[in-house]
N, C-alpha and C positions, 0 to 999 in steps of 0.2 A: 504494500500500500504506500503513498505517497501523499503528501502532505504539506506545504509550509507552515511556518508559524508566522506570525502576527509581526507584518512590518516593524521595524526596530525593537524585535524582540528576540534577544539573543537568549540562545538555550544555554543551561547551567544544571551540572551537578547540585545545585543549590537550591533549584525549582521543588515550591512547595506542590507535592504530588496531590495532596486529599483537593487544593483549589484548582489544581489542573483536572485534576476528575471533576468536579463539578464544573467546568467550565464546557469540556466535555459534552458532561450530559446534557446539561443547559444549550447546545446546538454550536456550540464554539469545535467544531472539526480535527479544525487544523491546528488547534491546541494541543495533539493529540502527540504530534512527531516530538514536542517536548519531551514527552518521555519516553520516545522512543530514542531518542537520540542521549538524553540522562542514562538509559540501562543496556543499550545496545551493547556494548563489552561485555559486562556481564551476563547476560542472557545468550553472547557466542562464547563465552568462555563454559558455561554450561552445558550447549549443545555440543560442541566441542569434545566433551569429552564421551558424548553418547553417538553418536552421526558421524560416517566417513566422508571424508573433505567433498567431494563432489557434489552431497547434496547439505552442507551445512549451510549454504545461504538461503538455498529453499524451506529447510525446516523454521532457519529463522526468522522470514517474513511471514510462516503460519504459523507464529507463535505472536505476534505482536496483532496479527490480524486476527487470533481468536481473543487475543487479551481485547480488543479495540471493539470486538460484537457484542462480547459479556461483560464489558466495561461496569454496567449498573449494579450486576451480579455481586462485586466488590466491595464486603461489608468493609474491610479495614482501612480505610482510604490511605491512611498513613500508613500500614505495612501494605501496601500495593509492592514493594519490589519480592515480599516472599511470597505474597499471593502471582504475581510473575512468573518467577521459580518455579512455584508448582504448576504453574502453565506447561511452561519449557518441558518439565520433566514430564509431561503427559503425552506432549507432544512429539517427544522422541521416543516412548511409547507405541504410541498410535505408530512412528513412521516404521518403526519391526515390527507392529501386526501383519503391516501392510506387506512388510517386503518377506516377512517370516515363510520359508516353503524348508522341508520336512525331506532331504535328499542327500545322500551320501557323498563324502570328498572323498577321492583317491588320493594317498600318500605322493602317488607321482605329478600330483597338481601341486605341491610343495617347493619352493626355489632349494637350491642345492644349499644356501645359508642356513634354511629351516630344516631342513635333510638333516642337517651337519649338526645343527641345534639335537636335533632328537637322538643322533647316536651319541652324544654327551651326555642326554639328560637319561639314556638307559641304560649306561653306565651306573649313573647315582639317582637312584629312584627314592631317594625323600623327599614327602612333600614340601618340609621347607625352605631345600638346595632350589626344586623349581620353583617354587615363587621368588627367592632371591635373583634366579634368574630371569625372570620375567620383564626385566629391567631392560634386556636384550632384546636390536629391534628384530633379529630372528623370533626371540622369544614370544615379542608383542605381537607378531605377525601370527604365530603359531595360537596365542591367544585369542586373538581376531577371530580365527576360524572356530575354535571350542566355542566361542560365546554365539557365532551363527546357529550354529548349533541346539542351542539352546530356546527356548520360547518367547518371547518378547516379554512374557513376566519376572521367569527366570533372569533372564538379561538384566532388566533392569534391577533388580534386588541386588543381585551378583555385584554389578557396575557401582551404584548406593553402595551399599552394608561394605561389602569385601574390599574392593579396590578406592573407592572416595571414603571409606571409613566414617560412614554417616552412622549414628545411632541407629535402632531401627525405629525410636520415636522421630526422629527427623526425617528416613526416608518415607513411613508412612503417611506426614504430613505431604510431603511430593506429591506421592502417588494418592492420593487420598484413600488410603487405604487401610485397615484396622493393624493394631501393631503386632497383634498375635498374627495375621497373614503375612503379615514382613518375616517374624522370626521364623515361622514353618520353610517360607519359601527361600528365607536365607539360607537356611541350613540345608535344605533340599537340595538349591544352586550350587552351593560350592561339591555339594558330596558329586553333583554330575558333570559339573568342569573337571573333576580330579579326574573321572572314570576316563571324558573325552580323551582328555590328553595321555590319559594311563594307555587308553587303549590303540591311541595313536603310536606311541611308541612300538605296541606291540604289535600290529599292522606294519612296522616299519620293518622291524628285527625279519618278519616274516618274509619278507621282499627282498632282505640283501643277499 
């Protein structure tokens, strides 16, 4: 969506959000890019971490265009930036339902980096050596594919709880989700990332 703001009205970090929302609702539009242009880093450093580069600018403009429908929807007018948040994180949700399909990788679709990654990591099969190794962009890459893997709810929990180290009171506030659902499906997630990748390795072994 596209927007100006109010001739010699320069956007700030400092813009009171709850009078921009009402200004907003009250038929003022183009008020609007105010805050989009106040949260726009944060809201890509969010998606960022959930969305592969090609479609992060896409997510990010339906994430400012559903905050901009359900504008009124928005009891906290001054927490508007976590009410955001849990926009964003719904909405990179919603984009692995969509892309979410249920189909097998072959080992030999792996780069020779990732290849190399896995006959090191089946060498030392502790779960904690491969998470420290995880750091590794073979590693990450290998991560990439486990988390495809995985269901769009999984995913996100996983991504929350495990790797961003969010409470599971704060990822369920994300996701609006009860927090006993978070811990189930945290704990569920990680046990079937470990298999993925357990079993990847042993798909691997089996092919050399």
């Amino acid at each position: 969506m596209t927007a100006n703001p109010a001739k010699h009205e320069k956007p700030s970090t400092t813009v009171d959000d709850a009078a921009v929302i009402d200004r907003v609702i009250a038929g003022d539009t183009n008020a609007f890019e105010l805050l989009m242009i106040k949260y726009e880093a944060a809201v890509l450093n969010r998606v960022r971490r959930h969305i592969p580069d090609e479609a992060r600018q896409d997510v990010l403009q339906d994430v400012f265009i559903r905050a901009y429908r359900s504008l009124d929807t928005c009891r906290n007018k001054d927490g508007f930036g976590a009410w955001l948040a849990s926009i964003a994180v719904r909405t990179c949700y919603d984009f692995w339902r969509k892309r979410y399909r249920c189909k097998e990788t072959a080992v030999s679709t792996l780069s020779m980096a990732q290849q190399d990654w896995i006959d090191k990591m089946s060498a030392r099969q502790g779960s904690d050596d491969y998470q420290r190794r995880l750091a590794r962009k073979e590693a990450r890459e290998v991560l990439d594919w486990a988390l495809s893997r995985l269901s769009p709810e999984d995913r996100m929990v996983l991504e929350l709880v495990h790797l961003q180290e969010m409470t599971t009171k704060e990822a369920a506030q994300l996701l609006d989700w009860s927090v006993v659902n978070v811990k189930v499906r945290a704990h569920r997630s990680r046990k079937k990332l470990k298999e993925l990748i357990e079993g990847l390795m042993d798909e691997h072994r089996r092919d050399r």
